[in-house]
C-alpha positions as CSV (number, residue, x, y, z in Angstrom):
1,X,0.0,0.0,0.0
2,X,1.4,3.5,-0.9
3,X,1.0,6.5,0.7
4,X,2.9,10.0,1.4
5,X,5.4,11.5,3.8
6,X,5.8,15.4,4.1
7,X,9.5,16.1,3.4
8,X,11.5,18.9,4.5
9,X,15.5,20.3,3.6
10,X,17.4,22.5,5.5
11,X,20.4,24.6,4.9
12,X,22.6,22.8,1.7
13,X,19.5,20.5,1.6
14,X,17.3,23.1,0.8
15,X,19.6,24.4,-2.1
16,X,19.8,20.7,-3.0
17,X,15.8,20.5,-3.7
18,X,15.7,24.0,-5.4
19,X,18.4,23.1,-8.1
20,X,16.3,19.4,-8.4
21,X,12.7,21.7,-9.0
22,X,11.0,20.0,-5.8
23,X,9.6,21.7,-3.4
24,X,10.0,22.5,0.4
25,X,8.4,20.7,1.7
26,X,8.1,18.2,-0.8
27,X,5.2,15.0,-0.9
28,X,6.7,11.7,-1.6
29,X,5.3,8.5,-2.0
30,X,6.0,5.5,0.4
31,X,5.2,1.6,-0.1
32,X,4.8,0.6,3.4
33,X,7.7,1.1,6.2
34,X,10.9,2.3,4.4
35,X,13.9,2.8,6.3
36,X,15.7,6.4,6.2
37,X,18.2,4.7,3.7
38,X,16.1,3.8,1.5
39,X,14.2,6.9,1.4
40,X,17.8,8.6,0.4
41,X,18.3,6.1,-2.5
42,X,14.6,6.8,-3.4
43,X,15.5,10.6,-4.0
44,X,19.1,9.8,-5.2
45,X,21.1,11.6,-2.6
46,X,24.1,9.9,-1.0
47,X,23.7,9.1,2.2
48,X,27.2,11.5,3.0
49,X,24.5,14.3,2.2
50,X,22.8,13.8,5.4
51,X,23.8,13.7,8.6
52,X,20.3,13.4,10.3
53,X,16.6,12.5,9.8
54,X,14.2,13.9,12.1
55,X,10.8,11.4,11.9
56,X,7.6,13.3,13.1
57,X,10.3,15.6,15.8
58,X,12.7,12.8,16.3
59,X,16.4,12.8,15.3
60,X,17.9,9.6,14.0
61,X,20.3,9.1,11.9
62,X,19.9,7.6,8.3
63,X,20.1,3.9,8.7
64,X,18.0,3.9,12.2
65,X,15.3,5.8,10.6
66,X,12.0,4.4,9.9
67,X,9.3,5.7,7.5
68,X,5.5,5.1,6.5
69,X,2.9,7.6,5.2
70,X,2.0,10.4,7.4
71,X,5.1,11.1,8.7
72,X,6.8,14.4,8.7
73,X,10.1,14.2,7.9
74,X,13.0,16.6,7.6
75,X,16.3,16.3,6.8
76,X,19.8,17.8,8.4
77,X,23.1,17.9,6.4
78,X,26.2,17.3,8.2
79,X,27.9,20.7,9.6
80,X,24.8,22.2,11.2
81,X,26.3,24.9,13.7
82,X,26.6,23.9,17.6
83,X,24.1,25.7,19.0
84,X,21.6,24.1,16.9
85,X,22.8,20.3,17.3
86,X,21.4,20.8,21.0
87,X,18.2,22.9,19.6
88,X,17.4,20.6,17.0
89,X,17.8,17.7,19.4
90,X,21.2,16.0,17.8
91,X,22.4,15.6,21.3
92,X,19.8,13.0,22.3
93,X,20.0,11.5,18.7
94,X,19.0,7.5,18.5
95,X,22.1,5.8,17.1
């Protein structure tokens, strides 16, 4: 069964979707549980692009990251300043 996640890009990210034409946030569609990993290979970024994937508010990072339609997702390139690793939540990160 298919069905869409809500997809968000921050800082590089972001100027990754504009040069691809997607939007921010950008719909995309699911089959069932994909892990973070997948969804990277699904958009064709490498996985060195991103250091985090926030699920629904929760940081994890690409391979622990688990997917199915509804979801809000956003993702975090590596680099993101200090003061907003702790912010964002990066400090309690699972994996």
């Amino acid at each position: 069964m298919s069905s869409v996640i809500h997809l968000r890009a921050f800082m590089d990210l972001a100027d990754t979707f504009r040069k691809k034409n997607w939007s921010n946030p950008k719909e995309v569609e699911v089959q069932g549980e994909i892990t973070g990993l997948e969804l990277l290979a699904l958009l064709g970024l490498p996985e060195e692009m991103v250091e985090v994937i926030f699920v629904n508010g929760k940081a994890f990072t690409p391979p622990l990251a688990v997917l199915t339609g509804g979801d809000r997702v956003a993702l975090a390139p590596p680099g993101v300043p200090g003061p907003y690793r702790v912010l964002l939540g990066f400090k309690k990160m699972e994996g």
